[in-house]
N, C-alpha and C positions, 0 to 999 in steps of 0.2 A: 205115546210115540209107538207108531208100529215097530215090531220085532227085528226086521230090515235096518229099518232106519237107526235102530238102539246099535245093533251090530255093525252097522255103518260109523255111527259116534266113537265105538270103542278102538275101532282098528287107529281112525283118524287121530283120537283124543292121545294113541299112545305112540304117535308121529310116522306111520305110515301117509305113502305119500294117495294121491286120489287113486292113483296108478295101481299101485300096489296094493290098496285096497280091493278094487275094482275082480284083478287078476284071485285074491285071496277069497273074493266072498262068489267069482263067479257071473261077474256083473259086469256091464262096461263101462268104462269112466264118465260116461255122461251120468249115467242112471245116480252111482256117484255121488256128481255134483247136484243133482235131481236133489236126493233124502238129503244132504247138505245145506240146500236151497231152504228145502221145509224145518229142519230140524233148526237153524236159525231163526225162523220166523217166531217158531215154538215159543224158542227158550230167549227171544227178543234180545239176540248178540249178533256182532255186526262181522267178527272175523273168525279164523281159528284159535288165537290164544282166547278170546272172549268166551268163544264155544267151547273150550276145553275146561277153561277157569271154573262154569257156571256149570258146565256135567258134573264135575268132580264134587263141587258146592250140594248140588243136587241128590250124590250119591248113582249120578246116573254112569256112570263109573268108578273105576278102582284105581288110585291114583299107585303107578310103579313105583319101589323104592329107591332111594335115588344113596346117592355115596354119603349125607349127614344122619342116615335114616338106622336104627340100632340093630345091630345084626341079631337074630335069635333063633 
């Protein structure tokens, strides 16, 4: 996965929207939906919860803690 497209995943994976991605990495929302396009092919998922599930799976992100998760 190009370097782009990885930092593309991670904004997405942690619920920014394509918008605000776009605005974040300096890109514009098409470009976006572009490494979006690709990085599903990749990882052979069909939506965002699939693409976030199989990153996280992957280690191709860092899953945020969530309120069940042990404070330290």
């Amino acid at each position: 996965m190009a370097p782009r497209e990885a930092e593309t995943l991670e904004l997405i994976a942690h619920g920014l929207t394509h918008a605000q991605a776009a605005r974040r990495l300096g890109i514009s929302e098409a470009t976006v939906n572009t490494y979006l396009t690709r990085i599903r092919s990749k990882l052979d998922v069909g939506n965002k919860a699939e693409l976030t599930r199989q990153a996280i799976t992957l280690g191709l992100v860092q899953r945020r803690g969530t309120a069940t998760d042990p404070v330290t």
